[in-house]
C-alpha positions in Angstrom: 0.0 0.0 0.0 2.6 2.5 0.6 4.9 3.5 -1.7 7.8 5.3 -0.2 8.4 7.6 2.9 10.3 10.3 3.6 11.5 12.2 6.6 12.7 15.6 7.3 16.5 16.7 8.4 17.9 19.2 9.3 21.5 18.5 7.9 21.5 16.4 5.0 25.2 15.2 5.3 24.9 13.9 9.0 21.3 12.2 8.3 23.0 10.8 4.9 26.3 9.3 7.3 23.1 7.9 10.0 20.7 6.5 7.7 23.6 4.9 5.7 24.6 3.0 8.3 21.1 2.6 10.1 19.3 0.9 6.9 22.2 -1.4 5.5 21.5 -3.9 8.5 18.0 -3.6 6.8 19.6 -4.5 2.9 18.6 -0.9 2.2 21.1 1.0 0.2 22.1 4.7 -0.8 20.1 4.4 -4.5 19.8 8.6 -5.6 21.7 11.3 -4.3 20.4 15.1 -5.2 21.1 18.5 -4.0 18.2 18.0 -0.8 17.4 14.7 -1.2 18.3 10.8 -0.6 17.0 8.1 -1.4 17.4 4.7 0.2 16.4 1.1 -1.0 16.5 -1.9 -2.1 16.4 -1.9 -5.9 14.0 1.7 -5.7 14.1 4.3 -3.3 11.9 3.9 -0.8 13.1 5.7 1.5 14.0 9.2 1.2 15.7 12.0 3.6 14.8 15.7 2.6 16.7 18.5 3.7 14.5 21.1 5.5 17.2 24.1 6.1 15.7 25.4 9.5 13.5 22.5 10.7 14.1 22.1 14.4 13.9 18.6 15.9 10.8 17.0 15.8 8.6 17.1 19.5 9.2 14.1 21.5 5.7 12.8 21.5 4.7 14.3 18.7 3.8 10.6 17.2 6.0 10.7 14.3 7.3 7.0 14.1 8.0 4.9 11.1 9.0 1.0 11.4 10.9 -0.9 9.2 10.7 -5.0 8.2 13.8 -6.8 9.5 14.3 -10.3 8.8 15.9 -11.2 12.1 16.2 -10.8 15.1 19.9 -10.3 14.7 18.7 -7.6 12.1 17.2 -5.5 14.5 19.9 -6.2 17.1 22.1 -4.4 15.1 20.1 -2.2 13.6 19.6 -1.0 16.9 23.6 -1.1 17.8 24.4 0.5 14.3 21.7 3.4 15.6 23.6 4.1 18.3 27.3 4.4 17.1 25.9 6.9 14.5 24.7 9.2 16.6 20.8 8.3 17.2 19.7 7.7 20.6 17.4 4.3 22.1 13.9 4.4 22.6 13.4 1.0 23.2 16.3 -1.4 23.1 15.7 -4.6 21.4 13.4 -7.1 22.7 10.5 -9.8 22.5 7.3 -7.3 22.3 4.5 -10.1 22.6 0.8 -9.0 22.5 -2.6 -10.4 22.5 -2.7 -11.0 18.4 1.0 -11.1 17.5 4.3 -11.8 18.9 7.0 -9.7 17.4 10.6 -8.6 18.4 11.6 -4.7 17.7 14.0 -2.2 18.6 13.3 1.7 18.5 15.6 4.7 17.8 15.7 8.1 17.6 17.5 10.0 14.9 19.6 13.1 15.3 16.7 14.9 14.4 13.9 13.6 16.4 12.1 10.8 14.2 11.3 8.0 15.6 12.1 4.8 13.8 11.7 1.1 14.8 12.8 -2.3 13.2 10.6 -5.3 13.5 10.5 -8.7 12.9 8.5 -11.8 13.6 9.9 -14.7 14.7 8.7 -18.3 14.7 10.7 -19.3 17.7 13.0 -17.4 20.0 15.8 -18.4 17.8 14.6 -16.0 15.7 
């Protein structure tokens, strides 16, 4: 159903360096570079960072949050430890999230500018 997303930053080259290193646990790749704008993917940008010269950091709370497929749980383990050596901060380390109609395991970051981005997979066993 959806297509691509993008997100707002407030300095392209640092968000470029973080979301580099963020999405290749994820197989996603720098695909198009342009004077305000990256794209990220797989074999089409589907993810896309946008330069917004003056945007301040986004409101804690202020329910932007976009989540990611990962294949594994290792996936999002180092998603999550990737996150974290580049700069973002945790919002939810990695762990078993089980609910009443699905079991999944996530982790949730923060980016240097506020967005709020979580990797999740489900796993068939705690093997993962």
């Amino acid at each position: 159903m959806i297509d691509h997303i993008s997100v707002g930053v407030s300095d392209l080259d640092r968000s470029a360096r973080f979301y580099e290193a963020l999405l290749k646990p994820l197989g996603l790749s720098r695909l198009v570079t342009r004077p305000a704008t990256i794209g990220f993917g797989k074999t089409y940008p589907e993810f896309w960072i946008n330069l917004r010269a003056g945007m301040k950091p986004v409101e804690p709370g202020s329910g932007t949050h976009i989540c990611l497929r990962a294949k594994s749980i290792r996936q999002v383990d180092v998603f999550h430890a990737v996150a974290l050596n580049a700069g973002g901060r945790s919002d939810g380390a990695p762990g078993l999230r089980p609910h009443d109609r699905v079991r999944y395991y996530a982790a949730f970051v923060i980016d240097p500018d506020g967005n709020r981005i979580e990797a999740v997979t489900f796993p068939k066993d705690d093997a993962g």
